[in-house]
C-alpha positions in Angstrom: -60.1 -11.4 -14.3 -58.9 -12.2 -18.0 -58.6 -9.7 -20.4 -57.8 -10.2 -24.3 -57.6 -7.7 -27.2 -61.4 -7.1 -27.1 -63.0 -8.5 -24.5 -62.6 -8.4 -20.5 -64.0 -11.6 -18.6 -64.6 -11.5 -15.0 -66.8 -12.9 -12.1 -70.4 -12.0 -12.0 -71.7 -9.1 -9.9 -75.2 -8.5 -9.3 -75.3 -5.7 -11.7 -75.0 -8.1 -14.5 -78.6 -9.5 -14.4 -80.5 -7.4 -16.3 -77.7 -7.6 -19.2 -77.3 -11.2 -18.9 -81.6 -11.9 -18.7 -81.4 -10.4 -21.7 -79.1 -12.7 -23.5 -80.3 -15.8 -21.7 -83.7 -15.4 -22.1 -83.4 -14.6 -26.0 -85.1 -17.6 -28.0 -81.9 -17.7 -30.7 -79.6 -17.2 -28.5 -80.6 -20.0 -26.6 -81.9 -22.5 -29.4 -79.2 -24.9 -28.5 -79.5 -24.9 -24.6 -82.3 -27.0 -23.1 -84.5 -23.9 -22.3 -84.0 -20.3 -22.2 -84.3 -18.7 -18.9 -86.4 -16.2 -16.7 -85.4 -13.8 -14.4 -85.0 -16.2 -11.3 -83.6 -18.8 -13.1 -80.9 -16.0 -14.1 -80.6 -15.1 -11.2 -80.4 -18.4 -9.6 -77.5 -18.9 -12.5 -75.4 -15.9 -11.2 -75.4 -17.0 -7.9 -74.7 -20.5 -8.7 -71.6 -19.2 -10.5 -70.3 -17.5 -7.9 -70.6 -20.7 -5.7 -69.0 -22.7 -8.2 -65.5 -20.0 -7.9 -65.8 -20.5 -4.1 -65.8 -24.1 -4.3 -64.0 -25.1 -7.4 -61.7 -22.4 -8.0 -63.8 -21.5 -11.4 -67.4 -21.0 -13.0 -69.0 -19.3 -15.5 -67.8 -15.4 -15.6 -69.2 -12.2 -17.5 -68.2 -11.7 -21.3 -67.7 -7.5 -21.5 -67.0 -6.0 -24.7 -63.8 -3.7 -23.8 -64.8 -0.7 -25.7 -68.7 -0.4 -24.2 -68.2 -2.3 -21.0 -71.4 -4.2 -22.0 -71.7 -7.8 -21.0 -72.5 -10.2 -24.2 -72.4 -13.3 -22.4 -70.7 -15.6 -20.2 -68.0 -18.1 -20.6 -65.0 -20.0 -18.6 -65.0 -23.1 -17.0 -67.4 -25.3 -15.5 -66.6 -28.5 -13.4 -69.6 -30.7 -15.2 -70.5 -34.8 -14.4 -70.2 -36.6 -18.0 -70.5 -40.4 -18.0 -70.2 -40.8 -14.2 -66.2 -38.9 -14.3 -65.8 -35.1 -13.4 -64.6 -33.0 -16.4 -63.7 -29.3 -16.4 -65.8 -27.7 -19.4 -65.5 -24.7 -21.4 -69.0 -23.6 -21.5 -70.2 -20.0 -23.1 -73.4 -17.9 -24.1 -72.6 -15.3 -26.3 -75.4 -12.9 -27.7 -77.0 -13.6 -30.7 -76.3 -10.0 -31.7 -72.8 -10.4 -31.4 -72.1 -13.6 -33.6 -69.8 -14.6 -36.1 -67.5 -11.8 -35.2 -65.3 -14.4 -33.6 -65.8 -13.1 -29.5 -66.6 -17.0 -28.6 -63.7 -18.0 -30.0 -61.9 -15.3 -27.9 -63.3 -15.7 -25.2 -63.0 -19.7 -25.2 -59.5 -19.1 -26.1 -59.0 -17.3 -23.0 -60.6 -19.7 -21.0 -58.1 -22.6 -22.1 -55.6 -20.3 -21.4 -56.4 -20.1 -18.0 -57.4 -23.6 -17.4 -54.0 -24.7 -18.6 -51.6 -22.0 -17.9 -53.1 -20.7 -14.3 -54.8 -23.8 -13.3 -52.6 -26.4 -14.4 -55.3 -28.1 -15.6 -54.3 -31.2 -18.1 -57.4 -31.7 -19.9 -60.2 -29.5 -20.7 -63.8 -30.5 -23.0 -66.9 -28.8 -24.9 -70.1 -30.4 -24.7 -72.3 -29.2 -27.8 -75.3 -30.2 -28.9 -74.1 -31.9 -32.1 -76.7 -29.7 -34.9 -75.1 -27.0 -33.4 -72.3 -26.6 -36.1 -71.1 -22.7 -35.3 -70.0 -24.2 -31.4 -68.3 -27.2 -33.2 -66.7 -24.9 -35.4 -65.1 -22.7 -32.4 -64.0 -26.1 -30.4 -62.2 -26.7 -33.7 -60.7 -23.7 -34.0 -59.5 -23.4 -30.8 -57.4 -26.5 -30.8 -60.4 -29.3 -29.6 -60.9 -32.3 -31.0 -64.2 -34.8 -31.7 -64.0 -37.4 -28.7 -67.4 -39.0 -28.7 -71.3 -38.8 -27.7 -71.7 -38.0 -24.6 -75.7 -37.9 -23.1 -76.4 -35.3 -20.0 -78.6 -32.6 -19.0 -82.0 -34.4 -19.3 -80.8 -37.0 -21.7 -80.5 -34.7 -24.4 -77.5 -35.7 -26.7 -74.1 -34.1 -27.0 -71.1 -34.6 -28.3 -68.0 -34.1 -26.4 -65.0 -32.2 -27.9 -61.3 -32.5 -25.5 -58.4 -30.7 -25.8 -54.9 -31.8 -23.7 -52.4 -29.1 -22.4 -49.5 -29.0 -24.4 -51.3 -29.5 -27.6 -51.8 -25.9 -28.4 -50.8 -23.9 -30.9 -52.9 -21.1 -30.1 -51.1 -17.6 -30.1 -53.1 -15.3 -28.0 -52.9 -11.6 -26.3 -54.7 -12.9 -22.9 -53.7 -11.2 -19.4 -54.8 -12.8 -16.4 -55.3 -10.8 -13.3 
């Protein structure tokens, strides 16, 4: 579990589906995935994130809002195929309700913390679909730079933001547990 000033992120339990439908099957929320999803394919998106801890050691957790315990999304790493070499991504949802009051940015900076700090990872990327300037804007913020184009998921087009370990100079209050 990682924990920050506001938001707690953990793995997901079942009990998270009906929260987590909700965000992933909002239209705006989801404008810059390739689809938004129904309730199996949410389902389906749980389970496979669970899998991914088992085998990789990571996945995509639950975003929870400290003072409600609500979950607003999901966010941590994500072992992803990009131009035929495996890459560990930051990936994230976050509730259209919830943005611009800087919880993806939280969030994602927690997420590098752990990648670097706990899982000695050495490099960690974003893939964002390039009109999707608020995403580019929190890569930038929290210390990624602009690497290149990159084409996956159904040859839709993305470009590919990296970030090194030691090039930080992110101060954050993260606790991992």
């Amino acid at each position: 579990m990682i924990e920050t000033t506001r938001l707690m992120i953990w793995p997901f339990e079942e009990d998270d589906l009906p929260a987590l439908y909700a965000i992933l099957s909002d239209k705006d929320t989801m404008t810059y995935y390739p689809s938004s999803f129904n309730v199996a394919k949410t389902r389906s998106w749980i389970e496979r994130n669970q899998q991914r801890f088992v085998d990789d050691g990571f996945g995509l957790w639950a975003v929870v809002l400290k003072r409600t315990d609500e979950v607003i999304g999901d966010c941590d790493l994500v072992l992803q195929t990009v131009e035929g070499t495996k890459e560990v991504e930051i990936g994230y949802h976050i509730s259209n309700h919830y943005w611009g009051k800087g919880y993806a940015t939280e969030a994602t900076t927690a997420s590098q913390h752990y990648g670097f700090s706990t899982l000695k990872l050495s490099r960690l990327i974003s893939i964002i679909d390039p009109a999707n300037i608020s995403s580019v804007r929190v890569a930038e913020r929290t210390g990624l730079t602009f690497e290149n184009e990159a084409y996956m998921f159904h040859k839709w087009q993305y470009i590919r933001y990296s970030h090194l370990r030691g090039n930080s100079s992110l101060i954050s209050l993260i606790t991992v547990w």
